[in-house]
C-alpha positions as CSV (number, residue, x, y, z in Angstrom):
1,X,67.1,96.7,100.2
2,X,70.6,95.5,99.6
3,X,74.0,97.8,99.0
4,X,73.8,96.1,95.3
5,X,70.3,97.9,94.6
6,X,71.9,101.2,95.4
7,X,74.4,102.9,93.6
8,X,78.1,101.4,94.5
9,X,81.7,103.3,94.4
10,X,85.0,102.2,94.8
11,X,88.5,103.8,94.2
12,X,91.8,102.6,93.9
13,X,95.3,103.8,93.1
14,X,97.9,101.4,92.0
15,X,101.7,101.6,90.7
16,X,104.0,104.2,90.9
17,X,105.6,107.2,88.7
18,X,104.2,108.9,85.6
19,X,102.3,105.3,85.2
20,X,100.2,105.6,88.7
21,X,96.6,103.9,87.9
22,X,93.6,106.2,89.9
23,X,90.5,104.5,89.0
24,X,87.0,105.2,90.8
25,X,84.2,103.3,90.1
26,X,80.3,103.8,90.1
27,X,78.3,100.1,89.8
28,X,74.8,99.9,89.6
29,X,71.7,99.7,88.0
30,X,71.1,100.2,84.5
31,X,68.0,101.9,85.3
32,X,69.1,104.1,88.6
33,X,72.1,106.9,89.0
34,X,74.7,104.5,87.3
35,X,73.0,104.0,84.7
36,X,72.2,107.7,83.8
37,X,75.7,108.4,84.4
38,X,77.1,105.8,82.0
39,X,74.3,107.7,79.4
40,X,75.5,110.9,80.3
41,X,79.1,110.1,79.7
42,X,78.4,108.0,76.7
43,X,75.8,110.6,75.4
44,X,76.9,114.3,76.7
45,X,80.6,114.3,77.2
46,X,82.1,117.3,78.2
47,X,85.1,118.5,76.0
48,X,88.5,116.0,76.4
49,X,86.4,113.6,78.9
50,X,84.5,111.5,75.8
51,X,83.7,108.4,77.5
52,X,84.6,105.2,75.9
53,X,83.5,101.7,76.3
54,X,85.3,99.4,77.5
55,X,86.2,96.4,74.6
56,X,88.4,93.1,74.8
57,X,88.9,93.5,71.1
58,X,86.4,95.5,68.1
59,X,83.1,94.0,68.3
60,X,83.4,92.1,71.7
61,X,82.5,94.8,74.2
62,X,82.6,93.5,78.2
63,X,79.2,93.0,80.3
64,X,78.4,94.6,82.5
65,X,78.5,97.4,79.8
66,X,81.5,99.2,81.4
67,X,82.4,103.4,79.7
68,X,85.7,104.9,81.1
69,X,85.7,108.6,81.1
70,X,89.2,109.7,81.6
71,X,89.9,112.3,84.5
72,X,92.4,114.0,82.7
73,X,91.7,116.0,79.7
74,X,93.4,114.6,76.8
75,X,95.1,117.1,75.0
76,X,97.0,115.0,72.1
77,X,97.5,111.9,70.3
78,X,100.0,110.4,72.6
79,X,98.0,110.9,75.6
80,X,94.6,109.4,73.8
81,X,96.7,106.1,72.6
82,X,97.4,105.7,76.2
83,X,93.6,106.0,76.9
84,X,92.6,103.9,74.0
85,X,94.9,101.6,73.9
86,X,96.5,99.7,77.5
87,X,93.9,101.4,79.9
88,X,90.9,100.4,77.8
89,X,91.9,97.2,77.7
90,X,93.0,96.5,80.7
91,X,89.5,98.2,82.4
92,X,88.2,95.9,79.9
93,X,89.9,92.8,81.4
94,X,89.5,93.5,84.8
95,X,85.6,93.7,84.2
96,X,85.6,90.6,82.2
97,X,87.8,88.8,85.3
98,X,85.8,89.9,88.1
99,X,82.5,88.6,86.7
100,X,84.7,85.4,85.9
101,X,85.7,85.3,89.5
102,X,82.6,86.0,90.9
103,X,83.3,89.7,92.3
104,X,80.5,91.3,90.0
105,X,77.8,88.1,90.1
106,X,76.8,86.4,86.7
107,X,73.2,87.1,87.5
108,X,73.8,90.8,87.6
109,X,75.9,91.0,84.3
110,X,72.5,92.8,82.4
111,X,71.1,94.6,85.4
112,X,74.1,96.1,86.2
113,X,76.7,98.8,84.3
114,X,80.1,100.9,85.6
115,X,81.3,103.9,84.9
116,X,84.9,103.9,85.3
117,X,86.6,107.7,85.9
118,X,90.6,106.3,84.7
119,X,93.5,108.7,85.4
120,X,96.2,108.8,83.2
121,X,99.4,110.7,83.9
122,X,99.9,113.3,80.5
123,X,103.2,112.2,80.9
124,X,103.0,108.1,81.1
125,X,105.2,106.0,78.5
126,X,105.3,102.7,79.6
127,X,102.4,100.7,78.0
128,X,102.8,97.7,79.8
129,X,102.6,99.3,83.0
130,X,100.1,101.5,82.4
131,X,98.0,98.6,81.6
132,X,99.3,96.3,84.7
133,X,98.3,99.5,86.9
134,X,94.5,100.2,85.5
135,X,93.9,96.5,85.1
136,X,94.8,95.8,89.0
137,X,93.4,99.4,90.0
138,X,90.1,99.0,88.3
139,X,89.2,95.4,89.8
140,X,90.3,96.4,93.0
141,X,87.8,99.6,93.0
142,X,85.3,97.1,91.5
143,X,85.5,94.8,94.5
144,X,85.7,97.4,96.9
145,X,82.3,98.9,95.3
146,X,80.9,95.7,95.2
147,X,81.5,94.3,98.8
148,X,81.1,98.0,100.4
149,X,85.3,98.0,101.6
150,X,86.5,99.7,102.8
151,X,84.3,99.2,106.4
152,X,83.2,102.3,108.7
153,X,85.5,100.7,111.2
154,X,88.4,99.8,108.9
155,X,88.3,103.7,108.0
156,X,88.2,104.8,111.8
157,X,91.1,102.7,112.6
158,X,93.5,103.5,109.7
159,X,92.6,107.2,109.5
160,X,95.4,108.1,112.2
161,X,98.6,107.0,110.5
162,X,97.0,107.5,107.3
163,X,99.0,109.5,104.6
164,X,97.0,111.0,101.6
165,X,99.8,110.4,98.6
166,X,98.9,114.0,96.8
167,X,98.4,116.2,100.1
């Protein structure tokens, strides 16, 4: 059995100030964990964490079938344009370039779906950032799920110097 018939997870944070892109992802299986978890949040959400999917434009929705499910509870219109507007898309994009680059492969495009957790700052204003962020942030995480980075032994090595950015 290979890592890709298993559920996959990657996270990465990109950018800087109130615009600061955290995505995680969870790739897998339409019909294992991933894909009960992309029901779940499609299907149960849990009060100002709706999921979403994730669309180029109306009507042309990515594949794999991608939801986002914010981390931070939206509490207001300003913070939900933010969510539905730049980081939608750009999760959106980011999906739609890594199965053009070949990160998620072509053949896996209706096996597979993601669930993308997207942190937004309450306080984020730039749109244009706050898509550049969660556009680089989500196909890192993607790639990172996808090839199983980072490695036991590139963990081991950095751990030392390593500085969590939060603790």
């Amino acid at each position: 059995m290979s890592h890709h018939d298993v559920l996959m997870a990657g996270e990465a944070l990109v950018g800087e100030g109130n615009e600061v892109a955290h995505v995680d992802v969870l790739v897998g299986r339409r019909d294992g964990p991933v894909g009960y978890a992309f029901a779940m949040a499609l299907g149960a959400p849990s009060a100002g964490h709706g999921g979403l999917t994730a669309i180029i434009a109306p009507n042309l929705a990515v594949k794999p079938p991608t939801v986002i499910v914010p981390t931070v509870t939206i509490k207001n219109m300003k913070q939900g344009e933010m969510i539905f507007g730049p980081a939608q898309k750009a999760v959106a994009d980011a999906v739609a370039d890594a199965v053009k680059e070949g990160i998620i492969p072509k053949d896996k495009v209706h096996e597979w779906c993601i669930v993308a957790n997207v942190f937004i700052h309450p306080a984020a204003e730039d749109k244009k950032k706050v898509y550049q962020y969660n556009y680089e942030a989500t196909k890192l995480a993607i790639e990172r799920a996808v090839k199983a980075l980072p490695t036991v032994d590139e963990i081991e090595e950095k751990r030392g110097g390593a500085v969590h950015p939060f603790a």
